[in-house]
ZAMARGU-4260 file (C-alpha; in steps of 0.2 Angstrom, whole numbers, plus 5000, padded with zeros to 4 digits):
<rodrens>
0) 4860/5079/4916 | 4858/5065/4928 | 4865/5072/4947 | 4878/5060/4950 | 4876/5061/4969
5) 4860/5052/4969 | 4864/5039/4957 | 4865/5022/4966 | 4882/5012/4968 | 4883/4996/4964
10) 4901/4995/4972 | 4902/5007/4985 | 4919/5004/4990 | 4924/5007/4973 | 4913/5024/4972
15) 4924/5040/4967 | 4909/5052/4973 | 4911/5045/4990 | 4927/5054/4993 | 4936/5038/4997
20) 4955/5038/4991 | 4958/5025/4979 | 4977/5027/4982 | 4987/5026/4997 | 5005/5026/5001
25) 5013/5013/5006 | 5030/5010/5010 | 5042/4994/5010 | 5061/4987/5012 | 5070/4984/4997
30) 5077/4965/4998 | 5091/4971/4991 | 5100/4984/4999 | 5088/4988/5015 | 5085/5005/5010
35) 5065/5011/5013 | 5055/5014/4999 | 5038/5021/4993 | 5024/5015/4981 | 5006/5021/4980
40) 4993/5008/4980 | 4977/5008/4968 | 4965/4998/4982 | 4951/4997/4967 | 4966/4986/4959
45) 4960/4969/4968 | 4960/4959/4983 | 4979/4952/4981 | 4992/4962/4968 | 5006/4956/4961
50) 5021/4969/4952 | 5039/4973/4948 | 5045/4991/4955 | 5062/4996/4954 | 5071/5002/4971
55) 5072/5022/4971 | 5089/5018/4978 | 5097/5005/4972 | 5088/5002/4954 | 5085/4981/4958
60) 5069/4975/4954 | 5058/4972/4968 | 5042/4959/4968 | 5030/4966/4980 | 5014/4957/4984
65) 4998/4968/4991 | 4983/4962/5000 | 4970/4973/5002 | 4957/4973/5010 | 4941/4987/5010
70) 4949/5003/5010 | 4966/4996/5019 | 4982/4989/5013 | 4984/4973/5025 | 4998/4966/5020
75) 5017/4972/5009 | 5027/4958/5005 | 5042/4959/4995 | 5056/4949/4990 | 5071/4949/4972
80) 5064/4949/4958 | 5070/4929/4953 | 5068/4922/4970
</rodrens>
């Protein structure tokens, strides 16, 4: 068997042997009732992501907008769902 330490990347960043995290918290307003909430982010998951979350505390859906960029989350942007 091959010794998956030695094997070459082709994406490092993207690497699980490199012990780099590929989620990290994040957290965020809800647009709807103000309360704070919490989401993990899968940075291998692209330069800009786009999804629907339900508020832990009110239940609206929330449309949060990611950019990552490397190993960081740059930029949380939320708004309602049908704005």
């Amino acid at each position: 068997m091959e010794n998956f330490k030695n094997r070459i990347c082709p994406a490092p960043t993207l690497c699980y042997h490199k012990n780099m995290p590929l989620e990290q918290p994040e957290s965020f307003l809800c647009p709807y009732c103000g309360e704070p909430n919490s989401l993990s982010v899968d940075i291998s998951g692209g330069r800009i992501q786009e999804f629907i979350v339900d508020c832990e505390i009110c239940c609206a859906p929330v449309a949060v907008r990611l950019t990552v960029d490397g190993e960081d989350v740059v930029g949380v942007e939320t708004r309602r769902e049908n704005e």
